[in-house]
C-alpha positions in Angstrom: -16.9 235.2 113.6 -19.7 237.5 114.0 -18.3 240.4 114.3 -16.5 239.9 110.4 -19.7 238.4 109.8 -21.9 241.4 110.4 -18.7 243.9 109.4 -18.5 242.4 105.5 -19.8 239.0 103.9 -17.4 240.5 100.9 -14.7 242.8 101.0 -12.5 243.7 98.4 -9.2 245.1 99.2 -7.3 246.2 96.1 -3.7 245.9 96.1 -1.1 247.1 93.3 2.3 245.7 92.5 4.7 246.2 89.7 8.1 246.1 89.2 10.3 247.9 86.8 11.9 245.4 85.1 11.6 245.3 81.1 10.6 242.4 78.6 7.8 239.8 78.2 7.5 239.2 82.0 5.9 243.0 82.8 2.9 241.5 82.0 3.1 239.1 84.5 4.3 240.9 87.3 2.1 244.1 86.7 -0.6 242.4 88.8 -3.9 244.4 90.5 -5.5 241.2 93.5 -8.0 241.9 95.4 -8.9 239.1 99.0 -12.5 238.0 98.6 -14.1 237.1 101.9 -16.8 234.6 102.9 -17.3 234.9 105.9 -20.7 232.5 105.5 -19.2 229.8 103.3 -15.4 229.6 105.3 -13.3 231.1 102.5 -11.2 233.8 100.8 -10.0 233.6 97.8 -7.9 236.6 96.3 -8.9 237.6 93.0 -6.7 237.7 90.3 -6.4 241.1 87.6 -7.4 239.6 84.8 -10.9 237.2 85.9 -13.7 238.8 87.3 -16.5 237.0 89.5 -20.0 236.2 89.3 -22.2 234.4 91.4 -24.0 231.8 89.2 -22.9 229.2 87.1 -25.3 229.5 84.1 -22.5 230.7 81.2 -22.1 226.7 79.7 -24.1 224.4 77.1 -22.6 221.7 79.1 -21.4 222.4 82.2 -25.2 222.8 83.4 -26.4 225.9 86.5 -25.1 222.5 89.4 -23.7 223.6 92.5 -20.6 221.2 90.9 -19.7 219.7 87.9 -21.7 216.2 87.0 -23.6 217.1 89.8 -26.9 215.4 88.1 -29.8 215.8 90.0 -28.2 216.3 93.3 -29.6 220.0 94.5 -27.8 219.8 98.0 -25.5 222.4 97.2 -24.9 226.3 96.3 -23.0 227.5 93.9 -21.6 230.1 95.5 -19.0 231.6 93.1 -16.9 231.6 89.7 -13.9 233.4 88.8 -14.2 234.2 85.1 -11.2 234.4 83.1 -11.2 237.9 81.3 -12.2 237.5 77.3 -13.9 234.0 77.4 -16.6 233.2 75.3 -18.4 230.9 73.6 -15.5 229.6 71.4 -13.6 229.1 75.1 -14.2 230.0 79.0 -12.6 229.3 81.9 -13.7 229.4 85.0 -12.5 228.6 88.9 -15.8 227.8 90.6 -16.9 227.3 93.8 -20.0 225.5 95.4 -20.5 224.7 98.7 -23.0 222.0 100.0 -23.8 221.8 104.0 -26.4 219.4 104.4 -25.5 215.4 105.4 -26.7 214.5 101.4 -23.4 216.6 100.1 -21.2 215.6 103.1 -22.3 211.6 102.1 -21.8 212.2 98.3 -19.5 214.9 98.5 -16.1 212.6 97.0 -18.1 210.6 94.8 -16.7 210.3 91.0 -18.7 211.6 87.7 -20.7 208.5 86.4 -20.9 210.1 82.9 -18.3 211.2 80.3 -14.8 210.0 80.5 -13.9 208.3 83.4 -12.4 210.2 86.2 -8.5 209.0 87.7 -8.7 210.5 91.3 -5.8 211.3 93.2 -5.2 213.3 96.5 -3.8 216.5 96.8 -3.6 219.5 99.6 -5.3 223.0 99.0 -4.4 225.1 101.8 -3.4 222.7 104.4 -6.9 220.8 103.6 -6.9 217.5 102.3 -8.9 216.9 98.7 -9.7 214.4 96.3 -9.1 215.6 92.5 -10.3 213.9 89.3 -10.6 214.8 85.8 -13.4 214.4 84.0 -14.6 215.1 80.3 -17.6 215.3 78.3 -18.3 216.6 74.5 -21.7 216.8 72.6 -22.8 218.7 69.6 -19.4 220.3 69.2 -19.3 221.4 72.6 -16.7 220.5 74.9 -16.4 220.1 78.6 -13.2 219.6 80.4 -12.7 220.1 84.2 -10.3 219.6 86.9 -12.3 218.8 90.1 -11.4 219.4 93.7 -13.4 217.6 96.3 -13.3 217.8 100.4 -15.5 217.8 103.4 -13.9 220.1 105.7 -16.0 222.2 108.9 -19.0 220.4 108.1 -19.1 221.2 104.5 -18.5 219.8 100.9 -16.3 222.1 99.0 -16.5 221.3 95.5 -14.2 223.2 93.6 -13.8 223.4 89.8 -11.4 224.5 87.4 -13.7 224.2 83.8 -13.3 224.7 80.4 -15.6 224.5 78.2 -17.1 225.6 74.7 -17.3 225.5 71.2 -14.5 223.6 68.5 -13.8 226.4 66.5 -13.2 224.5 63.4 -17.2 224.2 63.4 -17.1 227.9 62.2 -16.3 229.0 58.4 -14.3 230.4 58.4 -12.7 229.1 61.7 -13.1 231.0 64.6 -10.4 232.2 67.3 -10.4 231.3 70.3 -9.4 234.4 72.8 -6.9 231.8 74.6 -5.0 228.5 74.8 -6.6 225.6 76.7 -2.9 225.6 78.5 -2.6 229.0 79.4 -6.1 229.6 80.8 -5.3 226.3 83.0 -2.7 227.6 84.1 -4.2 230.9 85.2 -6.7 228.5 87.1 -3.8 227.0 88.6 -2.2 230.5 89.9 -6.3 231.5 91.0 -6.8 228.5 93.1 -3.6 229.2 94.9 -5.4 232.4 96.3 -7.7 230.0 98.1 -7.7 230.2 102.1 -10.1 228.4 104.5 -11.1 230.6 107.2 -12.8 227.9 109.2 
């Protein structure tokens, strides 16, 4: 572990692939990934051609700079990274983001359920052979909205919390009505395909 530690906290490996077929689908299959690894926080994830990453979580009215969604005043956590999709903005983002929380505070609290907006129906699932619980959860203020499907495991001493978000602005606020640069459907479904880029390296 040290040695990868001391080699690269993050590589990026880019790696081409197209195919030659015609139609609707090139888009699809025309895809640029590059592995991200952290090597401190027990992860890769590869990152997919069209979302970039940053390393805060500051971009939402609602979904506040917490280490994980509804996190309240809980501070035992990092937010350690988001994949953006490419073109959000305030009318809609998306967002794959990750936060990590190793002291016994996040390990305690780590599967608890959001006590505010609408309530949260969890259910287990398996991210790369690690058991989680996920929940949904809600929340919508001033025209803003807030919708996120949340991931939740202790696993190698850690709490993983894990969340695909959406969030922003109803665009029939705007006159004239604004576009939005993406279907709620679509961009969770390129959350989806990003999360399944997600290995555990501890």
């Amino acid at each position: 572990m040290h040695r990868h530690t001391s080699l690269l906290l993050l590589s990026l490996v880019l790696v081409t692939s197209c195919t030659g077929r015609g139609g609707a689908s090139d888009v699809a299959q025309a895809v640029s990934t590059a592995p991200l690894v952290d090597a401190a926080h027990g992860f890769t994830i590869t990152v997919p051609h069209d979302m970039h990453v940053r390393h805060d979580f500051q971009r939402s009215y609602l979904a506040n700079a917490a280490w994980k969604s509804f996190a309240g005043d809980d501070n035992h956590g990092t937010p350690v990274l988001a994949l953006v999709l490419d073109g959000s903005n305030r009318i809609t983002a998306a967002e794959l983001r990750i936060g990590v929380g190793d002291d016994a505070a996040a390990r305690a609290h780590c599967l608890d359920e959001p006590s505010s907006g609408v309530p949260a129906l969890p259910s287990q699932v398996t991210l790369a052979g690690v058991p989680f619980t996920r929940f949904h959860a809600a929340d919508a203020a001033m025209s803003h909205y807030l919708d996120v499907e949340a991931y939740r495991a202790v696993h190698a001493g850690r709490c993983y919390a894990i969340d695909l978000l959406l969030t922003g602005t109803r665009p029939e606020v705007y006159d004239p009505p604004a576009t939005p640069p993406f279907g709620h459907d679509t961009a969770l479904a390129r959350l989806h395909e990003a999360l399944g880029g997600l290995r555990f390296t501890d």
